[in-house]
ROKOL-6197 format. One line per field, with one value per residue (C-alpha): residue in one letter; chain; z, y, x. Coordinates in nm, 4 decimals, decimal comma. Example, Ala and Ser with C-alpha at 12.3 -4.5 7.8 and 13.67 -1.06 7.14 Angstrom:
! residues 2
code	c(A:S)
unit	c(A:A)
w	c(0,7800:0,7140)
v	c(-0,4500:-0,1060)
u	c(1,2300:1,3670)
//
This chain:
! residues 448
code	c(X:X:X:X:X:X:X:X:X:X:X:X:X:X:X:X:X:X:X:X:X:X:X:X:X:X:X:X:X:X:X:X:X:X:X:X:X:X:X:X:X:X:X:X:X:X:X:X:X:X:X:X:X:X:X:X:X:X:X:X:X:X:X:X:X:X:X:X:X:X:X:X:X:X:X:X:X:X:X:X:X:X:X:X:X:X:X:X:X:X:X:X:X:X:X:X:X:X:X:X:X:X:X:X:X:X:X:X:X:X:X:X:X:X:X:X:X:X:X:X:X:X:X:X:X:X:X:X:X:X:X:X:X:X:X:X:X:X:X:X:X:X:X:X:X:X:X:X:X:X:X:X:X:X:X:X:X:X:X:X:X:X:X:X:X:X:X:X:X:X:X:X:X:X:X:X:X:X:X:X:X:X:X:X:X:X:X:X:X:X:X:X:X:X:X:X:X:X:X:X:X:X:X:X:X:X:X:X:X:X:X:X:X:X:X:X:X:X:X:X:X:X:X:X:X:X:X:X:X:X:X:X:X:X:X:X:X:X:X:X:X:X:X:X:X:X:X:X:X:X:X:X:X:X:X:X:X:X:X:X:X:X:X:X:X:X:X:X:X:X:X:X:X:X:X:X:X:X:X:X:X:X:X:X:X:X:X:X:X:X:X:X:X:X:X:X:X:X:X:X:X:X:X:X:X:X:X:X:X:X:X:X:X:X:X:X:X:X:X:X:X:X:X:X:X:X:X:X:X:X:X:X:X:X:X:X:X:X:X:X:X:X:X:X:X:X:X:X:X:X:X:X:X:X:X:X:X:X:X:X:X:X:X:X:X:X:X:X:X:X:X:X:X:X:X:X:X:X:X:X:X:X:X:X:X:X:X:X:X:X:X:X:X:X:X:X:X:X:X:X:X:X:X:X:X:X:X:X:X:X:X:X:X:X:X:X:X:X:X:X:X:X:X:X:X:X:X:X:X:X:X:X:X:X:X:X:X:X:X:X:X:X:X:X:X:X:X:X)
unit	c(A:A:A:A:A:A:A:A:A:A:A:A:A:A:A:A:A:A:A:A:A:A:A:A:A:A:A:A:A:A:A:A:A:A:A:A:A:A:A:A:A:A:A:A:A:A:A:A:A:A:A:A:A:A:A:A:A:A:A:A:A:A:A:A:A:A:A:A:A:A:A:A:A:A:A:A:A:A:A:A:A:A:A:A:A:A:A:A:A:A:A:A:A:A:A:A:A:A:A:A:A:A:A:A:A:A:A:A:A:A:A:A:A:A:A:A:A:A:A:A:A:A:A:A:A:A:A:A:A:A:A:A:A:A:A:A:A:A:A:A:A:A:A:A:A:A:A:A:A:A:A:A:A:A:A:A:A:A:A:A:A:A:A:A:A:A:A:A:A:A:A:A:A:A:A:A:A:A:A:A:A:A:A:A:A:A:A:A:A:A:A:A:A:A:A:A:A:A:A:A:A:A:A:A:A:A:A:A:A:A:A:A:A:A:A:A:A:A:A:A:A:A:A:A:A:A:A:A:A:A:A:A:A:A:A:A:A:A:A:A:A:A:A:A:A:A:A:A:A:A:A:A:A:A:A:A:A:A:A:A:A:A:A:A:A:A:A:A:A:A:A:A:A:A:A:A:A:A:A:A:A:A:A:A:A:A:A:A:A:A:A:A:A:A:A:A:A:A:A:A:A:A:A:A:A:A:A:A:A:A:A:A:A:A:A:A:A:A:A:A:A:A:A:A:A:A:A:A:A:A:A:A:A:A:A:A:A:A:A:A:A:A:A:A:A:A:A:A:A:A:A:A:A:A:A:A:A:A:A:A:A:A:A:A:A:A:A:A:A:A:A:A:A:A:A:A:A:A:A:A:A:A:A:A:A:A:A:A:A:A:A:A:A:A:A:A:A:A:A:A:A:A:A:A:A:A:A:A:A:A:A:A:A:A:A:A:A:A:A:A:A:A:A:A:A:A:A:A:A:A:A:A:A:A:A:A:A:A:A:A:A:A:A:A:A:A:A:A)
w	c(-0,9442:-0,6136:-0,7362:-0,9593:-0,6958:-0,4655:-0,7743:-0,8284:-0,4354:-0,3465:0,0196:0,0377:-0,2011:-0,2933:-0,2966:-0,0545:-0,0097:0,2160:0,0699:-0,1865:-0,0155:0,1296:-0,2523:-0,3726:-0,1307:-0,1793:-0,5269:-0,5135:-0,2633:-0,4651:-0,8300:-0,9673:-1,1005:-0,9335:-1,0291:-1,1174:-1,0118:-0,6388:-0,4310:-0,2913:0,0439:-0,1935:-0,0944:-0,4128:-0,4990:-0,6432:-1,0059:-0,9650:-0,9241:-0,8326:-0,7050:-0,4414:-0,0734:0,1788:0,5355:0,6552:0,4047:0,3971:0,5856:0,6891:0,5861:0,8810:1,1161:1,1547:1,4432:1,3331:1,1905:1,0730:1,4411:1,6416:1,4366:1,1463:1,1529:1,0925:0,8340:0,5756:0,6166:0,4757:0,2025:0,1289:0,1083:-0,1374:-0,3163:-0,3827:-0,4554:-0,7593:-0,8830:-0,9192:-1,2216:-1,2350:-1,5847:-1,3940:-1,0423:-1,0483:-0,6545:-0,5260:-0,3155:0,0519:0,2163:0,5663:0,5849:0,9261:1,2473:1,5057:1,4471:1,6979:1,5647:1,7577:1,4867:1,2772:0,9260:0,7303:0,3545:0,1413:-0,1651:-0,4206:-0,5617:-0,2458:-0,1590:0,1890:0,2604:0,4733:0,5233:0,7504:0,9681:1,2951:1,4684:1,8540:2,1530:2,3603:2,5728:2,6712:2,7335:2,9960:3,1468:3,2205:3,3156:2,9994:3,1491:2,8866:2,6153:2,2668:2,1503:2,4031:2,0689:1,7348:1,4993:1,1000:1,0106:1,3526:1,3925:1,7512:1,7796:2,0022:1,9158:2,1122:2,2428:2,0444:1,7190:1,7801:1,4381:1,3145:0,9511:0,8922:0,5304:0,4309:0,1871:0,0474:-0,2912:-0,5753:-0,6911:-0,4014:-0,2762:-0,4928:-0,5247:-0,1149:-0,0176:0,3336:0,3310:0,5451:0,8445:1,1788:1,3793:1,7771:2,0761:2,3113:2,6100:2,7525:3,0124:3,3244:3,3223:3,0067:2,9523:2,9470:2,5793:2,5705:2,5081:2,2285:1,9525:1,6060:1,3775:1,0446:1,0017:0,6475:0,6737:0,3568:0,0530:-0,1127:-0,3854:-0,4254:-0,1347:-0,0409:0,3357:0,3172:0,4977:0,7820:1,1676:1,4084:1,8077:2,1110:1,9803:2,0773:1,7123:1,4494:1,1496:1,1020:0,7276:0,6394:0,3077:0,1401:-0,2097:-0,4090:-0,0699:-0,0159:0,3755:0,3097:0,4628:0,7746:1,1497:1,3378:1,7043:2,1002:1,9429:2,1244:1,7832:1,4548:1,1322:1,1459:0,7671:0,9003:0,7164:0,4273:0,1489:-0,1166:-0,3542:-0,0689:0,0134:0,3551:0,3065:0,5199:0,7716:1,0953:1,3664:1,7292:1,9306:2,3133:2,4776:2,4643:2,0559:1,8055:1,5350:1,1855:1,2052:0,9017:0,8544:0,5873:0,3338:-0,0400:-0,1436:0,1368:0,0850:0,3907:0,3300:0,4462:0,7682:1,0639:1,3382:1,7199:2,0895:2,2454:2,1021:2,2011:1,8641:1,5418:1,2683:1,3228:1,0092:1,0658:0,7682:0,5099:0,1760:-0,0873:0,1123:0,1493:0,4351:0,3026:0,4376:0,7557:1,0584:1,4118:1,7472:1,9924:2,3915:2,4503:2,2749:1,9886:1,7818:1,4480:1,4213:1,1290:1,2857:1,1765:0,8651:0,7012:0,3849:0,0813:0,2571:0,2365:0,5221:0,4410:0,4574:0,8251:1,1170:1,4519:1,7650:2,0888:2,3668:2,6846:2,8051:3,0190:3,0063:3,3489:3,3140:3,1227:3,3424:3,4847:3,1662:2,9462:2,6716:2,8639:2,6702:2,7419:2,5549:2,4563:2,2390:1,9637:1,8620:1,5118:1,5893:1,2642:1,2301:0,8678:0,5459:0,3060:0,4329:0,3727:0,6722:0,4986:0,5358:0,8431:1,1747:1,4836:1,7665:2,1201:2,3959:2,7292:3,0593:3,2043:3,4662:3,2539:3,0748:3,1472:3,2380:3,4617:3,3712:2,9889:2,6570:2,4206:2,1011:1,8469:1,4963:1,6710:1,3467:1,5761:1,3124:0,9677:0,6635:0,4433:0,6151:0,5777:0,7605:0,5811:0,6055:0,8849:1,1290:1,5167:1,7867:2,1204:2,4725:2,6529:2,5222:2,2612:2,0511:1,7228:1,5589:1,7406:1,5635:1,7233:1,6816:1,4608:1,2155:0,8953:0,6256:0,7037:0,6368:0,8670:0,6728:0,7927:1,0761:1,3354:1,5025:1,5807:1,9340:1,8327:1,6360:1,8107:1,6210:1,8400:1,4872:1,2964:0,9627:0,9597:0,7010:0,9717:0,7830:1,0384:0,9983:1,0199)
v	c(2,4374:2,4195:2,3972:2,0830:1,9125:1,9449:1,7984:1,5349:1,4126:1,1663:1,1965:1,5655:1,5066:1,1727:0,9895:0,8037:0,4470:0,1896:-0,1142:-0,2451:-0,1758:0,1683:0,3060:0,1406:0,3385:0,6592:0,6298:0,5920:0,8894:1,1250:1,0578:0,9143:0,6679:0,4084:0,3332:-0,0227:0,0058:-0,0761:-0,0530:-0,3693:-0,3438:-0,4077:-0,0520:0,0406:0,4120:0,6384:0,8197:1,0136:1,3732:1,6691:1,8379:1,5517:1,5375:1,2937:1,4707:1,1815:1,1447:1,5428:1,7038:2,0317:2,1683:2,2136:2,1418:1,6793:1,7322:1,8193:1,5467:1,5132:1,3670:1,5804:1,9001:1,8810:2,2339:2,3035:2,0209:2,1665:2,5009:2,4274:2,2585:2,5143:2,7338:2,5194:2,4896:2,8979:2,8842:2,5962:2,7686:3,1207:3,2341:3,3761:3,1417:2,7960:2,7458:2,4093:2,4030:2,0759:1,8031:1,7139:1,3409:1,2936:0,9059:0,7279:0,8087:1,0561:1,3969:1,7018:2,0536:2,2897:2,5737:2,7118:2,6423:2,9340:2,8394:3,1209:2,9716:2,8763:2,4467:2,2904:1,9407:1,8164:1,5333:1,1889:0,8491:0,8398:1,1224:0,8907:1,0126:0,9194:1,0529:1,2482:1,3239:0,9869:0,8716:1,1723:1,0658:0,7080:0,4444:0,3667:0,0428:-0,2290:0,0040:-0,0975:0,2426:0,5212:0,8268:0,9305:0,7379:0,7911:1,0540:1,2089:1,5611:1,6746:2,0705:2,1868:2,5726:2,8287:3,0848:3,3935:3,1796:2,9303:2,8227:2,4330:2,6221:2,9743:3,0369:3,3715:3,6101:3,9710:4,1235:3,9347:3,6841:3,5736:3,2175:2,9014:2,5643:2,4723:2,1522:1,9944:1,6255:1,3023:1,3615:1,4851:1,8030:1,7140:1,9685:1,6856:1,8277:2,1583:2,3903:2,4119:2,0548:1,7931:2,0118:2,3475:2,3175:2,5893:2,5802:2,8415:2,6567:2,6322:2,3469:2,5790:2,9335:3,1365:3,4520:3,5998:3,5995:3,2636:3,0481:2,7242:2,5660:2,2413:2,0953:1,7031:1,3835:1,5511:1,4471:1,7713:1,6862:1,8952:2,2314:2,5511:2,6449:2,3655:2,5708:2,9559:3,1079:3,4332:3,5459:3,2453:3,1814:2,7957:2,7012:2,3114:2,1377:1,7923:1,4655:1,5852:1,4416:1,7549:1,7118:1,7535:2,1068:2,4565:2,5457:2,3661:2,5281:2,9429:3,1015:3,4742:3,8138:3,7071:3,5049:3,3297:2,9781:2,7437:2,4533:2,2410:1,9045:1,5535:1,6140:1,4836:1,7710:1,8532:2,1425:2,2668:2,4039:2,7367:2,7747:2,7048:2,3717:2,6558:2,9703:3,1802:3,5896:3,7680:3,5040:3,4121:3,1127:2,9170:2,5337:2,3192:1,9823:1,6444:1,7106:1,5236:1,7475:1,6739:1,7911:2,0188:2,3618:2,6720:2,6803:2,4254:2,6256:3,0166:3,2167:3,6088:3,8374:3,5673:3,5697:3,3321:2,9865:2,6556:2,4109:2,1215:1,7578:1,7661:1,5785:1,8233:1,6856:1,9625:2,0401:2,3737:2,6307:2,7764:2,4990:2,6901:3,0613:3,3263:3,6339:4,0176:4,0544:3,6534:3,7222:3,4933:3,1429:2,8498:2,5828:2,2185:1,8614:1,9031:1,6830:1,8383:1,6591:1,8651:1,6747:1,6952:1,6491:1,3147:1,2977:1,3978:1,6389:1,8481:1,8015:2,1679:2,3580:2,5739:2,8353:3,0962:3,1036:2,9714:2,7827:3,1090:3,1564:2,8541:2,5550:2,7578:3,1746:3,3719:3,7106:3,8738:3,8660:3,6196:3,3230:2,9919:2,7273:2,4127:2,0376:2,0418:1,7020:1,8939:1,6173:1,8226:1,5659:1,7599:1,6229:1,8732:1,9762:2,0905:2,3144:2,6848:2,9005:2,6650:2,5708:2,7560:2,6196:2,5746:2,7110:2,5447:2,7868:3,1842:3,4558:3,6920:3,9912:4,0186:4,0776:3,7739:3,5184:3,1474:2,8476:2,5491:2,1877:2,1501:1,8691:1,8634:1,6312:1,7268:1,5354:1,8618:2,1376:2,3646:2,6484:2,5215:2,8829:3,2007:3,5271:3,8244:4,1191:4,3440:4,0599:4,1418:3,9261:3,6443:3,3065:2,9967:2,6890:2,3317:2,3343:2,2767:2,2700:2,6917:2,6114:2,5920:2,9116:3,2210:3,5383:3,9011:4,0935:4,1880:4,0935:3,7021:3,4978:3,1424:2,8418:2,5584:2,1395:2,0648)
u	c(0,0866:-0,0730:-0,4154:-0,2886:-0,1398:-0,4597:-0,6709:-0,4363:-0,3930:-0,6248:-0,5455:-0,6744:-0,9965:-1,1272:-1,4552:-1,6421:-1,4947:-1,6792:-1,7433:-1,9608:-2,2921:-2,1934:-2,0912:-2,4158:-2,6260:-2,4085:-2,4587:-2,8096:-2,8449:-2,6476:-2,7523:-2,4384:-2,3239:-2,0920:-1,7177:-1,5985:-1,2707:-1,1643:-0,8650:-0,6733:-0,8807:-1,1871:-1,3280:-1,5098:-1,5363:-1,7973:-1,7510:-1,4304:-1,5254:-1,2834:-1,6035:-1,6813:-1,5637:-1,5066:-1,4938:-1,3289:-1,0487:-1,0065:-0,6941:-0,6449:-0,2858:-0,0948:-0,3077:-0,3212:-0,4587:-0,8491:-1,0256:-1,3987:-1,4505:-1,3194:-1,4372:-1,6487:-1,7257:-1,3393:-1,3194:-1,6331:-1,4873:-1,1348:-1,3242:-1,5549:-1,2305:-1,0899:-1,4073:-1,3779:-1,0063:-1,0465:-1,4037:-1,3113:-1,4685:-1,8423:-1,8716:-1,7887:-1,8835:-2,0737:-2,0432:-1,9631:-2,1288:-1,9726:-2,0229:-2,0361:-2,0744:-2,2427:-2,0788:-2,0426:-1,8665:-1,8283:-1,8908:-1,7624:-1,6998:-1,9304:-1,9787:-2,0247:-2,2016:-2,1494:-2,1430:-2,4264:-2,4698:-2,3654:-2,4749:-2,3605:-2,5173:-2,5499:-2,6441:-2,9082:-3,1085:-3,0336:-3,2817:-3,3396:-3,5525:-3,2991:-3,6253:-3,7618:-3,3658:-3,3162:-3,6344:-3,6532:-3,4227:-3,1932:-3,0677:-3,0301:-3,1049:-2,9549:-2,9091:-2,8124:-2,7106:-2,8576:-2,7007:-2,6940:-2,4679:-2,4857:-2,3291:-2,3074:-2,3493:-2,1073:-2,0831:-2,0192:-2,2531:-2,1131:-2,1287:-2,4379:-2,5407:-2,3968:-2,4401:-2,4747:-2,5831:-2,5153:-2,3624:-2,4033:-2,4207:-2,5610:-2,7031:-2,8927:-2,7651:-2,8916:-2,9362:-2,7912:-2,8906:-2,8684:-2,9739:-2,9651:-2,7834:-2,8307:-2,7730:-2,8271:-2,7904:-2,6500:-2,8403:-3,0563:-2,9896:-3,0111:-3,1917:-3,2226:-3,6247:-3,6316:-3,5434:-3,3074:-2,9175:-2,9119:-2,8113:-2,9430:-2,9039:-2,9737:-3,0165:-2,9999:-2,9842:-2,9884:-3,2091:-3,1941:-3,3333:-3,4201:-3,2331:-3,3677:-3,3315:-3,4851:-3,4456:-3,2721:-3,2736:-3,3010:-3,2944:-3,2156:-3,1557:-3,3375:-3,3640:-3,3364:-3,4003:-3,4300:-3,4684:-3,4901:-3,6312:-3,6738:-3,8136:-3,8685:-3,7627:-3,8697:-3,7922:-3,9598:-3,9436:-3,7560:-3,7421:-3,7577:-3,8309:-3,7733:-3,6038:-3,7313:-3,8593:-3,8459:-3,9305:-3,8947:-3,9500:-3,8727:-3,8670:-4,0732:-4,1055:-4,2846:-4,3600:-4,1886:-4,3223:-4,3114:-4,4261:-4,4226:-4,2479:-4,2461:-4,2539:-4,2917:-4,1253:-4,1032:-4,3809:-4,2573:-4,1527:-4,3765:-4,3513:-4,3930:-4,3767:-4,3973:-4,4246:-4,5100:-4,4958:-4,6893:-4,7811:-4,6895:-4,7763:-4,8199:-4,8866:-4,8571:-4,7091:-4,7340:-4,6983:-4,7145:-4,6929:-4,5798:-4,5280:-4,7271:-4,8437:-4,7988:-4,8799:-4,8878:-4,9033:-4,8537:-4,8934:-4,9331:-5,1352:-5,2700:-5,0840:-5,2363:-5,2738:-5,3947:-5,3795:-5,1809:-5,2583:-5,2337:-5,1927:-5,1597:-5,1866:-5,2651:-5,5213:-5,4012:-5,2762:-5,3116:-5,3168:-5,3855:-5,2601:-5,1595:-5,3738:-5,3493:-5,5353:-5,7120:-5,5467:-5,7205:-5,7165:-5,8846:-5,8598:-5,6649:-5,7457:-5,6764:-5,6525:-5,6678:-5,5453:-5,3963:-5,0202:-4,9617:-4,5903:-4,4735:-4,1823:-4,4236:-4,7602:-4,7321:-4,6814:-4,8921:-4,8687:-5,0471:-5,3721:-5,7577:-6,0324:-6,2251:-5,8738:-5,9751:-5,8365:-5,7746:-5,7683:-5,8322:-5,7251:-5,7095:-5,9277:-6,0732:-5,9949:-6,1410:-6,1766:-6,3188:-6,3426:-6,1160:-6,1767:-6,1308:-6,1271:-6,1583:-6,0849:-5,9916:-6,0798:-6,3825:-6,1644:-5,9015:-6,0900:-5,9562:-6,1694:-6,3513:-6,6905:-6,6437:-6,7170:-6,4087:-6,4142:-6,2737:-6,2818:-6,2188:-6,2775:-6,1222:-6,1317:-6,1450:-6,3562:-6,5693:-6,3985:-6,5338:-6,5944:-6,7668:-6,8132:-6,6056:-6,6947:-6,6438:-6,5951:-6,5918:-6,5951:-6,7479:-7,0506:-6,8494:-6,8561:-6,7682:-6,7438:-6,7290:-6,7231:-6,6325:-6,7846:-6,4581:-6,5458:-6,7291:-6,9110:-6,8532:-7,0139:-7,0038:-7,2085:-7,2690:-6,9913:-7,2144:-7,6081:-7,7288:-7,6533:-7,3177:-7,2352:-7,2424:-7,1355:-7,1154:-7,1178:-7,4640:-7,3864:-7,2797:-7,4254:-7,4984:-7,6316:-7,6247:-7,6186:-7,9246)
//
């Protein structure tokens, strides 16, 4: 009887209602079709689906006093809980699909997904520097907050994570999607950046399937997104910056797929990280200053990177590490440049020019077709006086770098081998002068 009268009460589970143009662009976000009929306010609503939640329209029994504003976190919980209550056989769990329309909610407890075919999504990843605001004089600004569908992360520090996706036994979670809205850390610790305040906007952490994270906004967290064994994962079209670290693929993994985005993390995280993962595709990303590294691949095998645009500060700005075998890297532009914002003017991930502008360690690997634009003031060159190197084969067996063109404002090393590294072939990436290997048996066939 209870279950009826929740299906039945429109008050404790109805669908988006905001007008004519919001329920047009709802319905065109979601895949659904939109409902003719409207209320006497003139608020149209979407199709009428038991399995579709408002977060503004949802109450919490006994407890009036939580809204979607003042805790979202609270708010997606109870309806996750009566998500599980209404679909509690194996044979019928469609999941459901939770709408968080524009505005500004606090979360300040965690959501825990532990459920398979959940949609929560937005209008709008509302992105805005946090960075440049807590830098400058905001005076006469228009905008002073994200805006969008703007979720401020408020956890605490024993329970971090906005959303914690995670669940044992089996099946595996599937089919979780997280679109179009956005997670922001409000602020870092002790001043506005050090880029730590130990939240997360996203972490799953438990094997999962198919789960799909795209057109989100991620600002001002020290973790925006943390998954652990992923597979058919896709994070595409994203906004993910000013965060300590963006995009962590942990554990392991394999067929996922991380395409245009727009990235840039702290100088002390990294923009990608992924371990120990399989077909790994990387393309289309746009990915900027200021993390230590922006793509570092550790223990991963037969993965593209293909087609992404790299603007880094420090050396290091892509790196094969821990035994990276049969990947191919081509068609990338890299930009190595130099910081010139002035809260950041005195930082550095620790590493010199000898290190690379790409640092290959592992087997098999195919550098090809790649722009790497080196443009570092003379003086900032470390160690003094020393000729960058821009492609490092650091170990490895029948690596390969071909075809791969080189601009530099200062004398550089376009390829360096060193000497652990065996059979490998560098061809047309640069005059003889240019190429030095320390091993006997590399195949060199410079531009002429």
């Amino acid at each position: 009887m209870e279950k009826n009268l929740r299906a039945a009460d429109p008050s404790r589970r109805r669908m988006l209602g905001a007008g004519a143009a919001g329920t047009l662009a709802a319905a065109l976000t979601l895949g659904v079709q939109q409902n003719a009929k409207a209320d006497d306010a003139g608020k149209g609503v979407l199709l009428d689906a038991p399995n579709t939640y408002d977060v503004t329209a949802w109450k919490i029994k006994g407890h009036p006093e939580i809204t979607a504003q003042s805790d979202i976190g609270a708010v997606i919980n109870d309806i996750i809980g009566d998500i599980k209550r209404r679909q509690a056989s194996p044979q019928t769990k469609p999941g459901a699909v939770i709408v968080i329309p524009p505005g500004d909610y606090d979360l300040r407890t965690q959501v825990v997904v532990d459920i398979s075919f959940l949609t929560i999504a937005g209008f709008g990843h509302g992105f805005f520097s946090r960075s440049i605001a807590y830098n400058v004089d905001t005076t006469g600004w228009a905008e002073l907050q994200p805006g969008g569908s703007h979720i401020r992360v408020l956890t605490p520090a024993a329970t971090p994570q906005a959303f914690l996706v995670r669940r044992g036994g089996n099946p595996r979670l599937s089919g979780i999607v997280f679109r179009d809205f956005c997670l922001d850390g409000v602020e870092f610790v002790p001043d506005q950046n050090s880029y730590r305040n130990g939240r997360t906007g996203i972490e799953v952490a438990s094997d999962n399937d198919s789960l799909h994270i795209t057109g989100m906004g991620f600002v001002y967290l020290e973790h925006a997104l943390i998954v652990r064994g992923a597979d058919a994962l896709r994070v595409h079209d994203n906004m993910i910056a000013e965060c300590g670290s963006c995009v962590e693929l942990t554990g392991a993994g394999q067929a996922t797929i991380v395409s245009d985005n727009l990235m840039g993390a702290g100088p002390d995280g990294v923009t990608l990280l992924a371990e120990n993962h399989e077909g790994l595709l990387i393309t289309g990303n746009n990915l900027f200053p200021r993390g230590r590294s922006l793509i570092e691949l550790t223990g991963c095998t037969r993965s593209s990177v293909t087609s992404n645009r790299m603007q880094g500060f420090y050396p290091g700005m892509m790196r094969l590490l821990n035994g990276c075998k049969e990947n191919l890297v081509t068609s990338n532009h890299f930009r190595r440049g130099t910081e010139g914002f002035p809260p950041f003017l005195s930082r550095g991930n620790g590493l010199d020019d000898f290190y690379g502008v790409l640092h290959v360690s592992g087997d098999n690997n195919l550098i090809s077709n790649n722009v790497f634009a080196y443009d570092v003031p003379p003086a900032r060159v470390l160690p003094p006086n020393a000729q960058p190197t821009i492609i490092l084969i650091a170990a490895g067996d029948a690596n390969v770098a071909a075809l791969n063109h080189v601009i530099t404002n200062v004398a550089a090393q376009h390829v360096v081998l060193d000497a652990s590294t065996t059979h490998s072939k560098v061809m047309d990436s640069g005059p003889a002068s240019t190429i030095t290997s320390y091993s006997p048996d590399t195949a060199i066939r410079p531009t002429p």
